[in-house]
N, C-alpha and C positions, 0 to 999 in steps of 0.2 A: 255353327260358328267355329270353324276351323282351329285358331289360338287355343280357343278353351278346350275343343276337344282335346287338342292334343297337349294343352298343361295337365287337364284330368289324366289321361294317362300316362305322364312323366311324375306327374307329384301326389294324385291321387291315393289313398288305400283303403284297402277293404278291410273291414273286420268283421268277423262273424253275428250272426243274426241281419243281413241286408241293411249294413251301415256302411256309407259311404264317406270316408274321413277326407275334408280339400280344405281341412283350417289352418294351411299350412299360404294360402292363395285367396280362401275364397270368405270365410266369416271363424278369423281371429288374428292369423296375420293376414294383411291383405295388400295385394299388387294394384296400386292405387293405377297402374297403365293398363291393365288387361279390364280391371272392373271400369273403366271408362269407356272400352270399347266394347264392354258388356252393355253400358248405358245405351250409347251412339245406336246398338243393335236392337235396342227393345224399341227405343222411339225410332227408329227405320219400320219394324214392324207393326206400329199402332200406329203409324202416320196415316192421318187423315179420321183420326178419333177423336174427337173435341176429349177432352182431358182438362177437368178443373183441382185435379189434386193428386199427388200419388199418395197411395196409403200402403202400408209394410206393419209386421210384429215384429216386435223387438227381439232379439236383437241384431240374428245373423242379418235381415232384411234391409237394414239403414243404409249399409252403406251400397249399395245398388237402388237404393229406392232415391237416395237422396243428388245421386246422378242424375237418374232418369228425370226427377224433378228439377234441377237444374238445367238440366237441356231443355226442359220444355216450359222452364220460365213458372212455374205453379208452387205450391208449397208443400209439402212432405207431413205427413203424418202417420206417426209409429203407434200402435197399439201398446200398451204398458202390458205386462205380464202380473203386474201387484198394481191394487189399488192403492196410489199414494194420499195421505190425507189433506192432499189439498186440493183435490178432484173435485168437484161439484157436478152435476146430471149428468152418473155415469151409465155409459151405456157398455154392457157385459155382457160377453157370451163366451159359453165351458168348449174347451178345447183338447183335444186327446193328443200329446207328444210319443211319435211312436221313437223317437233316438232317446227320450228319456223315461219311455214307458210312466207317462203319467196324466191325470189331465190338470188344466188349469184355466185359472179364466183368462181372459182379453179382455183389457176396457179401454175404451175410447172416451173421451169428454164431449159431451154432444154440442158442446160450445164449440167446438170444431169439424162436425163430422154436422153437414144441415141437409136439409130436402133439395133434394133435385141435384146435387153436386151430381156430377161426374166423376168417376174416382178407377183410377189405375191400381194395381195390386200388385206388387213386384215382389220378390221375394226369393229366396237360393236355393232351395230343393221344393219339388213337388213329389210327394209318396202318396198316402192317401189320400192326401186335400182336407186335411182338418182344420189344419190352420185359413184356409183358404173357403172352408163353409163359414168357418168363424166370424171372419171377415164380412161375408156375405149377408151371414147374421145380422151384427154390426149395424150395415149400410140398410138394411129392411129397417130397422129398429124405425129409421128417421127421415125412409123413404129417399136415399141417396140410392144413386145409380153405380154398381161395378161393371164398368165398360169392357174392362178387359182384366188378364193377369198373366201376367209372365215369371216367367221363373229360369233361375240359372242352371237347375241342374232337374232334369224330372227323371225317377225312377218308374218306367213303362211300367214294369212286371207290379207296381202296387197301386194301379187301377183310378189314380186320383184327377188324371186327365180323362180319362174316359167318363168319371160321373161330375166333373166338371164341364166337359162337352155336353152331356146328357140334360145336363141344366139349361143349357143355352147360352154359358161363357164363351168367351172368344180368348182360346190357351195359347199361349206361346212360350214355349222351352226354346233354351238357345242350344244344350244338350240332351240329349238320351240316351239314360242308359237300361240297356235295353236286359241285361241281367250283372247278377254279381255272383254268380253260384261259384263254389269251391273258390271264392274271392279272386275272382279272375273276371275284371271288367271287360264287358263287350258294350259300346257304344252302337246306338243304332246312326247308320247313313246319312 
């Protein structure tokens, strides 16, 4: 995706330890016209995937999840990062945050996550796919299906699309970046 690539490297920056900082565009301020045609771009590439829900973790993931579900007419559902106490059958799973080095849980309300859904996975960076096994977790717990997962920005070199291929997901990056060394982004083609 063309636009993005080249806002990542007009506004993007790197900071040491393989941290890619776009919260200036992509999850804190956000360019409500580039992440729409972030949207338009993910459902051009799952077109033709029946799709009964998208699901994202909070909080960079909303607002591209909640485009994507708007284009495709279905409802949106975010994973909470804290159990709020007015949750009822939650369904949880530990997750490792390698930009805040920690893990945490995920919980979803199984009053909304049911058997057999179809569920889309959107969300702004792919690194190692933790968040993205989480997820996967999740959807086992209750026998829902993750059909696909996209992501806005996937860093190649931390292996997260490769054992999400391995699994048998169907990945879609709209970016690659393909290293960050000496904090000098190179995008892959």
């Amino acid at each position: 995706m063309k636009a993005l690539k080249e806002r990542i490297m007009q506004d993007g920056l790197c900071i040491e330890g393989g941290i890619l900082k776009v919260d200036n565009f992509i999850n804190h301020q956000i360019d409500g016209k580039l992440m729409m045609e972030i949207a338009k771009e993910f459902v051009k590439r799952f077109e033709g995937t029946k799709i009964d829900k998208v699901i994202t973790v909070e909080a960079s993931g909303i607002a591209p999840a909640i485009m994507v579900a708007h284009l495709l007419d279905v409802p949106m559902l975010f994973a909470k990062k804290k159990v709020p106490s007015t949750m009822n059958g939650i369904l949880k799973s530990e997750v490792f945050s390698f930009t805040k080095s920690r893990s945490y849980n995920i919980c979803i309300s199984e009053e909304f996550l049911k058997r057999g859904e179809r569920c889309l996975f959107i969300d702004d960076f792919l690194a190692n796919g933790n968040a993205a096994n989480g997820i996967l977790d999740l959807a086992a717990q209750v026998g829902a299906e993750i059909v696909g997962m996209g992501f806005i920005i996937e860093k190649a070199f931390q292996h997260g699309s490769e054992m999400l291929r391995n699994k048998g997901v169907h990945v879609e990056s709209l970016a690659i970046i393909e290293s960050i060394d000496n904090c000098e982004i190179r995008l892959s083609e």
